[in-house]
Each structure stands twice: as structure tokens, then as C-alpha cells.
N, C-alpha and C positions, 0 to 999 in steps of 0.2 A: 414580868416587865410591862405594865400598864402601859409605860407614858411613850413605848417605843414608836417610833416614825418610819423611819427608813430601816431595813433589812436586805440584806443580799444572803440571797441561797443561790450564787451562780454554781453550776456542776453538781447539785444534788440530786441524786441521782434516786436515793433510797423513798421508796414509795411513802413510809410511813412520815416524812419529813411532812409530807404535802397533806396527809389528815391531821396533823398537829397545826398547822399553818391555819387553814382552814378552816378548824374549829371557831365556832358560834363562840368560846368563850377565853380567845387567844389572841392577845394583840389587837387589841379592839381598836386601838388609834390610831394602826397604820395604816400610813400614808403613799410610803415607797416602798417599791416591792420589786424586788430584781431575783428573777427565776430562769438563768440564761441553760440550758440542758436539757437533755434529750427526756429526759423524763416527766418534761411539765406537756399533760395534752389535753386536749378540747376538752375533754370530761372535766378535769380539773382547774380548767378555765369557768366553764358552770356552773361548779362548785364554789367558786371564787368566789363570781356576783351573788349565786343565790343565799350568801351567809351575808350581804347587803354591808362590806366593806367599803372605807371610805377615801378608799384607793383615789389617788389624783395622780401617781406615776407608777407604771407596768414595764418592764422591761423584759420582755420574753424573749430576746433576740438569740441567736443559737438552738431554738427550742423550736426545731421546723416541724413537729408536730402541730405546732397551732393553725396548721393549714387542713388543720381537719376540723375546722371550728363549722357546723353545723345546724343555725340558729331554729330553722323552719323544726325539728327534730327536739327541741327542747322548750319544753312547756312554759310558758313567760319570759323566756330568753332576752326577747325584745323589751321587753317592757322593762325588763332589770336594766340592764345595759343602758337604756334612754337616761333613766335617773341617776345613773352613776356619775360621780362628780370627774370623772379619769380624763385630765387634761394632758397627760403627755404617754403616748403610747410607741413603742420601739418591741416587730416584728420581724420576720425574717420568714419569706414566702418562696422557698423552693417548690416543694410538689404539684401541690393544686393551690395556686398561689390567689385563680380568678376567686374560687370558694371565700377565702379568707377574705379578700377586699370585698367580697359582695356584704359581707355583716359589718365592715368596719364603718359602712355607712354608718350605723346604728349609733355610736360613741360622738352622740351630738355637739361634747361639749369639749372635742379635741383641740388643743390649738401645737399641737408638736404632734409629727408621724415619720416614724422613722423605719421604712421601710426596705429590707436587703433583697437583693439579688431578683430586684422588678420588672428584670429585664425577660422573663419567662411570661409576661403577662401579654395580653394585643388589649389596642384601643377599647373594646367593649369593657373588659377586664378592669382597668384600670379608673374607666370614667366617675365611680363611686366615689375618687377621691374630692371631685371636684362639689359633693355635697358635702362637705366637711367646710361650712360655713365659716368657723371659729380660725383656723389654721393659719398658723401663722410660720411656721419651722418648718420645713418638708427637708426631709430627705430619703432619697430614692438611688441605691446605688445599684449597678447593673454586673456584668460577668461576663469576661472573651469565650463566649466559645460559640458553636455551631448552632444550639439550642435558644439564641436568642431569639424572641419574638417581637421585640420592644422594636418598631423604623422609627425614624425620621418623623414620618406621619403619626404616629403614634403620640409622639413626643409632643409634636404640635397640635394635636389634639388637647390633649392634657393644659398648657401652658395657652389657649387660645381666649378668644375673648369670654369674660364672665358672663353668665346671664343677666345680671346685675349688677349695678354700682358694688357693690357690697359682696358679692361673692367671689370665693377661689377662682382664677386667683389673686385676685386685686390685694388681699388681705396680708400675701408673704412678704416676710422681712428676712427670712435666712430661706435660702434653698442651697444643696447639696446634692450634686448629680455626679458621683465620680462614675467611671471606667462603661459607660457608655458608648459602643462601639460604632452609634450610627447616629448618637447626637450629634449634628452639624449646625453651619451661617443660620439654617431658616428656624432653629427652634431659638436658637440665642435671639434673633430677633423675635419673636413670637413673646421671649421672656422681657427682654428690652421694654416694649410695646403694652404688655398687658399687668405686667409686675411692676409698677412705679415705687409701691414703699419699699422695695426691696433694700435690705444694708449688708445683705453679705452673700455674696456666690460663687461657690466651688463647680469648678468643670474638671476637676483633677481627671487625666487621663481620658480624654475626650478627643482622639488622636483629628478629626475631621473639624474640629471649629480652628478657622485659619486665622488670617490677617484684619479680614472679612471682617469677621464674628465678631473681633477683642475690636474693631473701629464702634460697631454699635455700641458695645457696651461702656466705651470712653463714652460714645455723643451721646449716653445714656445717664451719663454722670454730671453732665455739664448742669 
């Protein structure tokens, strides 16, 4: 199948899928690639770039192995990755979640990040996203439990003023932050304030933005 574009292998499980995938001489045109399973991991994210596909969407989500993504340990990692044309990337960072986001700087030419259960990250962690120049889609869904590390401050961090006219995150137009346990009033404003082109915002299940919060975001629309 030469002219193939998009593919999904979500739940493939079987090793051998991912050397066939892979291969130098196999689907040369694709574009979209959905690998949602426990079976897809860093090695085989390596293996990905370095057969120099022309990947523009990745979808590893489910596949929390990719938190062992490793770049300093793989010989031109960086430099693959820079060139890669992959504008829409959809992860999922339970274990060592800072690891993963510290390489995602690297995918210069992102404008979609769709990132699960980010609420295991702190400030330091997270701040790589804000070098994601191109971005325009963000989403960051978080998780109730004990284990969260993601405050308030955190949040406001992330969402605060850009360094630039031009950078994250002036650039978003869709942001997605559901079940956020400690987003509250001062990050909605912080979003209000610093995200003007924004056209679409989910707070689903953000039990702490009050009356408060949804006032900004009206006199935000005016």
C-alpha cells in the first residue's frame, strides 16, 4: 500500500507489528500514525525518527511507556526530531512524566499537544511547554487523586505572560484542561489576560472555578 496516509495500530500489542511499521521500505507516505498500547516504547519511538518518516500526526496516547523517552542516550535524537515535520502530537505522561516533556521541547514544529494525566508534573516540569513556539491546540488533562503535583501556582505559571509578542501563550486558540483539581478564579484569569486568540475552552470538571472565574471569562468575550 504505497499511497497509505493515516493508519491506526491502537492495542498492538505484537512486537513484530512495530518492525514491519518501521521498516525503511514500508508506508513510505505516512502521515498519520496512531499507536495507542502498551507496547509502543522509547526504543521504538527512535526507531521511528531515525527511518526519517514524514510523520505530521503521532498519537501514542495510552502508550505510557513513552515516558521513558530518553534523548541525551540516543545518538542524533535531537537533530532527527528538529527536522521532523510532526505537527500534531497526543501523549500520555503518567510515570516520569518531567522526562518526557523535557524532549518534547525538541518537536519545534508542534502546533497541537495533547497531553494526559499532567497533573503529576510541578512548575519546573511542565515549563518546556511554553517553548513550543508554533502551538496553537493545548491540551492538558489532570486526575483526583493524592498524587497530584500540578497547584494553582503551577497552572499560573504555565498560562502567564509570554516572553514575547509571539510566544506561548499568546498563539492558543483551543485549550482543554478538564478534571483539574486545583485549577481555580486566578489561573482563568491569568488565561483571560494572556490568551486573547483563544476560540474554545474546556474547564470540564474543575470543581474550584466559581462565579468569579466564568465573570472573566464573559468580560473576556466582549
Amino acid at each position: 500500500m504505497p499511497h497509505l496516509q493515516r493508519l491506526n495500530m491502537q492495542q498492538a500489542f505484537s512486537a513484530s507489528c512495530y518492525e514491519v511499521l518501521f521498516s525503511k521500505n514500508t508506508f513510505v507516505n505516512l502521515q498519520q500514525l496512531i499507536l495507542c498500547g502498551w507496547g509502543f516504547t522509547a526504543h521504538k519511538l527512535e526507531t521511528l525518527f531515525h527511518v526519517k518518516r514524514k510523520l505530521e500526526v503521532l498519537n501514542a496516547d495510552e502508550a505510557s511507556n513513552t515516558t521513558g523517552m530518553h534523548s541525551r542516550s540516543w545518538k542524533g535524537f535531537d537533530e532527527v526530531v528538529v527536522r521532523s515535520p510532526l505537527k500534531r502530537l497526543y501523549v500520555r505522561g503518567f510515570f516520569r512524566p518531567s522526562t518526557l516533556l523535557r524532549e518534547l521541547e525538541s518537536f519545534k514544529n508542534l502546533t497541537l499537544l495533547s497531553f494526559s494525566y499532567a497533573c503529576y508534573m510541578g512548575p519546573d516540569d511542565i515549563l518546556p511547554i511554553k517553548r513550543l513556539l508554533h502551538l496553537e491546540h493545548l491540551h492538558l488533562s489532570g486526575n483526583y487523586d493524592d498524587y497530584s503535583r500540578m497547584t494553582a501556582d503551577c497552572l499560573r505559571v504555565i498560562f502567564g505572560p509570554a516572553d514575547w509578542e509571539t510566544s506561548f501563550p499568546s498563539r492558543l486558540k483551543f485549550l482543554s484542561l478538564p478534571d483539574w483539581l486545583h485549577l481555580d478564579d486566578s489561573v482563568v484569569e491569568e488565561i483571560a489576560l494572556n490568551c486573547e486568540q483563544l476560540r474554545s475552552l474546556s474547564l470540564a470538571r474543575c470543581p474550584l472555578v466559581t462565579v468569579r472565574g466564568f465573570r472573566v471569562i464573559a468580560k473576556s468575550l466582549k
